[in-house]
C-alpha positions in Angstrom: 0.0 0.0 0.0 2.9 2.4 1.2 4.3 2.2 -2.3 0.8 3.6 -4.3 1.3 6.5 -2.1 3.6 9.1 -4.0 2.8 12.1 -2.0 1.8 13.5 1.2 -0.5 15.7 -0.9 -2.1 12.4 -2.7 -2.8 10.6 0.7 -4.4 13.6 1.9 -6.9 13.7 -1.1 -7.5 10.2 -0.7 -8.0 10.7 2.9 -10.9 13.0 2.6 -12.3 11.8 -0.9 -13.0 8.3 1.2 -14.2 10.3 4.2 -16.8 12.2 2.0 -18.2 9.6 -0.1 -21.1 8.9 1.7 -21.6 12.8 1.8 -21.7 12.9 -1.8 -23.7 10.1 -2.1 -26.1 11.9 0.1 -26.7 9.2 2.7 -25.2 11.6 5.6 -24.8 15.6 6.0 -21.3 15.2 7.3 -18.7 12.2 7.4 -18.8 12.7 11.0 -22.6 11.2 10.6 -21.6 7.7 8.8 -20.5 5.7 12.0 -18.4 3.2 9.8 -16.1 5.6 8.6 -12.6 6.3 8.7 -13.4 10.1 9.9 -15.0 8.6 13.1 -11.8 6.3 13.8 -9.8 9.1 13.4 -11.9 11.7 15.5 -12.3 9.5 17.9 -10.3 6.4 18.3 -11.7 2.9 19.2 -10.2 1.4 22.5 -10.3 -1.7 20.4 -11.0 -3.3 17.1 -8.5 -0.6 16.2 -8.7 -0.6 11.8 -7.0 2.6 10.8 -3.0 2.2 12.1 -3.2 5.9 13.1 1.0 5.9 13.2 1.5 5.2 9.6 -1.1 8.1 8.9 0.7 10.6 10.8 3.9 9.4 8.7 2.3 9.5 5.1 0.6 13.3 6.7 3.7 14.4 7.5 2.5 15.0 11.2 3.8 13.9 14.4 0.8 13.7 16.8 -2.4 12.5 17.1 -4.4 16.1 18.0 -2.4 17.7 15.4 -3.2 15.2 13.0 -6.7 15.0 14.2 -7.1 18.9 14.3 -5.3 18.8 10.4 -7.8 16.1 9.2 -11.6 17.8 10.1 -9.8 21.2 8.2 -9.1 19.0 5.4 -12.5 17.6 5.1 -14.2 21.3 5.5 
């Protein structure tokens, strides 16, 4: 997977084109609405059944902790 990612920039659009696609399908208002989504894992981490290896995101994002990286992510989905 690491090596489809050429950019920080690319992994970013990814990011949020995933997060939103139940937006633009018009099933929720806001990814924060679709409860099987990668924005709530994000926003909120699970205590377990952890899917999303939040580490490797900072990495790819180019960030180095999780609020940042949390704080980052809902400006890149506004």
């Amino acid at each position: 997977m690491l090596a489809n990612i050429i950019s920080q920039q690319y992994f970013i659009q990814c990011l949020v084109y995933i997060d939103t696609n139940m937006v633009r399908a018009g099933v929720v208002q806001y990814p924060s609405d679709w409860v099987h989504g990668g924005y709530q894992e994000i926003q909120a981490p699970p205590d377990r059944y952890i899917i999303i290896n939040q580490k490797e995101f900072f990495q790819l994002a180019g960030i180095s902790t999780t609020e940042c990286f949390q704080h980052a992510h809902r400006d890149w989905i506004c």
